[in-house]
C-alpha positions in Angstrom: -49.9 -73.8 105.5 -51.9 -76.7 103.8 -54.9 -77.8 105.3 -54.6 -81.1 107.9 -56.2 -84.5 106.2 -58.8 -86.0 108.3 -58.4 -89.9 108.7 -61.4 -90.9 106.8 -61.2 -94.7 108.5 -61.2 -92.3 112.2 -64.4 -90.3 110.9 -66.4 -93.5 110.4 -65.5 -94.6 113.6 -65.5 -92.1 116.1 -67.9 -89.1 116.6 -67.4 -85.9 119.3 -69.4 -85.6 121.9 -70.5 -82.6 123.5 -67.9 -82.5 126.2 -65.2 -82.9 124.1 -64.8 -86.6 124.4 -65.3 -89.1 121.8 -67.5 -92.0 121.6 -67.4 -95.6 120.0 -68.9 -98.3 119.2 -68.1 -101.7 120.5 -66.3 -104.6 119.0 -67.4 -108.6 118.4 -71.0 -107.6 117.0 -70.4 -108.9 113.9 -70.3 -112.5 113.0 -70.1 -115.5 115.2 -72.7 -114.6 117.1 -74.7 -118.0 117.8 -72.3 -118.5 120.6 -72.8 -115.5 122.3 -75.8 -114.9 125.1 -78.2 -112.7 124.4 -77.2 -110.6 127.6 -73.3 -110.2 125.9 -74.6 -109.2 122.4 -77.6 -106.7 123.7 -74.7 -105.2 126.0 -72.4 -104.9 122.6 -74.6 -102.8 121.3 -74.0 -99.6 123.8 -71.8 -96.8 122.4 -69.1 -96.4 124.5 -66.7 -93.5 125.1 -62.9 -93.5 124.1 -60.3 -94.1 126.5 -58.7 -91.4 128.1 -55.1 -93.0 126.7 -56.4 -92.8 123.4 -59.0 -89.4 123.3 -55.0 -87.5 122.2 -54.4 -90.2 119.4 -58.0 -89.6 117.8 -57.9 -86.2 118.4 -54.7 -86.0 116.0 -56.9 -88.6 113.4 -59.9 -86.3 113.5 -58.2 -82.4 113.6 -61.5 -81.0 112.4 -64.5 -82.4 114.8 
């Protein structure tokens, strides 16, 4: 049996966490930001955890975390 690709796009963008989960960063940090209060980007910047809907989908993407 040949050994299972990781998705290489998945394993910049999500890491394990210690219970198993995964965690995430957030999107619309990156450019238009004038617009945006200070409040909205500074709460941007927290890493988030994975939805449970999705955990099964990035599990597949990442087989060896």
């Amino acid at each position: 049996m040949p050994k299972m690709k990781t998705n290489r796009g998945a394993a910049k963008r999500f890491s394990r966490t210690g219970k198993g989960g995964f965690k995430r960063a957030q999107s619309f940090k990156r450019h238009i930001l004038t617009k945006k209060s200070s409040k909205r980007k500074r709460q941007l910047g927290s890493i988030e955890q994975v939805a449970k809907a999705d955990v099964k989908m990035v599990n597949r993407m990442l087989p060896y975390s």
